[in-house]
C-alpha positions in Angstrom: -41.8 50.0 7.2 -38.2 48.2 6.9 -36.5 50.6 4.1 -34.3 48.4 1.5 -30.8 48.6 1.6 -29.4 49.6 -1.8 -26.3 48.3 -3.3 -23.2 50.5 -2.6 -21.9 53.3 -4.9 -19.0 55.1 -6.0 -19.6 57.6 -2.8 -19.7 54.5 -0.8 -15.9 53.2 -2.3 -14.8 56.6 -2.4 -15.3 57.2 2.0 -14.2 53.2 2.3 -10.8 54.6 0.5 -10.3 58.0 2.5 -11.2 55.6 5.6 -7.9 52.9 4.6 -5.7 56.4 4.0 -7.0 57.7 7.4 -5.7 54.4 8.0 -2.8 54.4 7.0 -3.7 51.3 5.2 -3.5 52.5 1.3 -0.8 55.5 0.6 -2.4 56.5 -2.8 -5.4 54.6 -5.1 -7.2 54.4 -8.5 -10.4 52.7 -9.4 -9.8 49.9 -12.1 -11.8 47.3 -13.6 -15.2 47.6 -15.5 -16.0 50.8 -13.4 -12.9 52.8 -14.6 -13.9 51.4 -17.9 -17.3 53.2 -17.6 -15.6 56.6 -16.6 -14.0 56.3 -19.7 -16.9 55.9 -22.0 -17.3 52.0 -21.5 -20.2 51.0 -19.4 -20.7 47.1 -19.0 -21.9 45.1 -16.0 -19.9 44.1 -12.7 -20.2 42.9 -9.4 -17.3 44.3 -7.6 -15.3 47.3 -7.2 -11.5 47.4 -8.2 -9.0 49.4 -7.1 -5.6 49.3 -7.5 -3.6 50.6 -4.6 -0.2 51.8 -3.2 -0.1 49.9 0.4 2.8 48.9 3.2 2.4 44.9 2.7 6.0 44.1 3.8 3.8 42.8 6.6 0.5 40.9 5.5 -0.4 40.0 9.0 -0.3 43.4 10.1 -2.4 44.7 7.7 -5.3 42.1 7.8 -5.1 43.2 11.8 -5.7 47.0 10.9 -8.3 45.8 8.4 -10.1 43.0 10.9 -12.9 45.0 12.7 -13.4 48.3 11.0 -16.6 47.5 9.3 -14.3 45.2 6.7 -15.4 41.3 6.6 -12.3 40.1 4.5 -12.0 37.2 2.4 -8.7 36.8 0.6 -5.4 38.4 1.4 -1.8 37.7 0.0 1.0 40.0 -1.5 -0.8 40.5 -4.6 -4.4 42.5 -3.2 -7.2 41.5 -0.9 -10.6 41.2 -1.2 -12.9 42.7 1.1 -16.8 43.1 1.3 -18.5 46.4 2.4 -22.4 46.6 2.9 -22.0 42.9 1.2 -20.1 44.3 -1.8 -17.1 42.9 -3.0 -14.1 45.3 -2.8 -10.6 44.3 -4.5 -7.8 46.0 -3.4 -4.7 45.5 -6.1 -1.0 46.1 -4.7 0.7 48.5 -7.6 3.9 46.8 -7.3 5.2 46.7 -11.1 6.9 49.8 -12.7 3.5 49.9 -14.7 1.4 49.7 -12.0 2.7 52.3 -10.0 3.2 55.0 -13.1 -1.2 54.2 -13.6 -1.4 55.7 -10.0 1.1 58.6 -10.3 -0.8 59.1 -13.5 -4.4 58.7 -12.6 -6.9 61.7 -13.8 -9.8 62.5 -11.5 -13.2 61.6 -13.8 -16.7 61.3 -12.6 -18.2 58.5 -12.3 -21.6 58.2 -11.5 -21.5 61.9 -10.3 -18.8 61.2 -7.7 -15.4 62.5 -8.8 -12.8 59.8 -8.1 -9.3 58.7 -9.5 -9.6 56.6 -12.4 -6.5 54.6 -13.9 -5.2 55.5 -17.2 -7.2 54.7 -20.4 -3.5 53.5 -21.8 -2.8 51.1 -18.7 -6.4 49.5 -18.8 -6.1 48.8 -22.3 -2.6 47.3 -21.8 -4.1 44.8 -18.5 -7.1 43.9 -20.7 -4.4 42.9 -23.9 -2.6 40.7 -21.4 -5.6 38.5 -20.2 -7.0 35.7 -21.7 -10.3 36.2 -21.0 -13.0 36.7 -23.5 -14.8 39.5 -22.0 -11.3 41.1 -21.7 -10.9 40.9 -25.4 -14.2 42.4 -25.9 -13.1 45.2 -23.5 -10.1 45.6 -25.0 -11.9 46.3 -28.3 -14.3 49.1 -26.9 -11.7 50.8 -25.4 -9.7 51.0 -28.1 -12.6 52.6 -29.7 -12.5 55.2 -27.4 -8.8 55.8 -27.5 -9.4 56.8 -31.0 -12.3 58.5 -30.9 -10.3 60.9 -27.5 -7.1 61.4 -30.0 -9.2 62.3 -32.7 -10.8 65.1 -30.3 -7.7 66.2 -29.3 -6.3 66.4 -33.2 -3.2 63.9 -32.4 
């Protein structure tokens, strides 16, 4: 009996990022997007993992090279983040390249997610990417985790 495949995890994403640092590929990393929204209290559907990433992409070309047979089947790649697929999962890699960007990865706490412990970008800095989009479910994120900035600074007495 064939056994089923199941979708990728946080486990999976967490080996596929100590593989690109083994790599060389990404220096540092912190999970973004509606999964570091759930290890902050926020759980909501997705279909891709996001990670935002400190990487050498002086040299795009070179990079896709690395990337182009170890187990990666890329789609997208230009200076602002790829897109990858592993075990047909959608992977985006974000280049932290802004002064904000780069303090959410010197920044990032380890949570647990899904019983994995991983590094998760700032509650603060998702809030402030999900006030600068337009998009409606971003609003509606925006919302929630502004709930739960609340709700942790109440905890903490500030």
């Amino acid at each position: 009996m064939k056994r089923k495949s199941s979708p990728p995890g946080i486990a999976d994403l967490k080996r596929v990022i100590t593989r690109l640092r083994k790599q060389g590929v990404v220096k540092d990393y912190a999970l973004a997007g509606a999964l570091a929204m759930a290890a902050w209290g926020y759980v909501r559907a997705t279909t891709d993992f996001d990670v935002l990433v400190l990487a050498d992409i002086a040299d795009i070309p070179a990079l896709e090279k690395r990337l182009f047979g170890k187990a990666f089947l890329i789609e997208d790649i230009d200076a602002i983040g790829l897109r990858f697929f592993h075990r047909r999962f959608p992977v985006d890699l974000m280049f932290a390249r802004t002064k904000d960007e780069l303090a959410a990865l010197k920044n990032a706490p380890y949570r647990s997610v899904a019983g994995t412990r991983i590094k998760v970008v700032p509650l603060d800095y998702l809030i402030s990417t999900k006030s600068r989009s337009k998009r409606g479910k971003d609003r509606i994120d925006r919302v929630e985790l502004l709930k739960i900035q609340r709700i942790l600074k109440k905890k903490k007495g500030l």
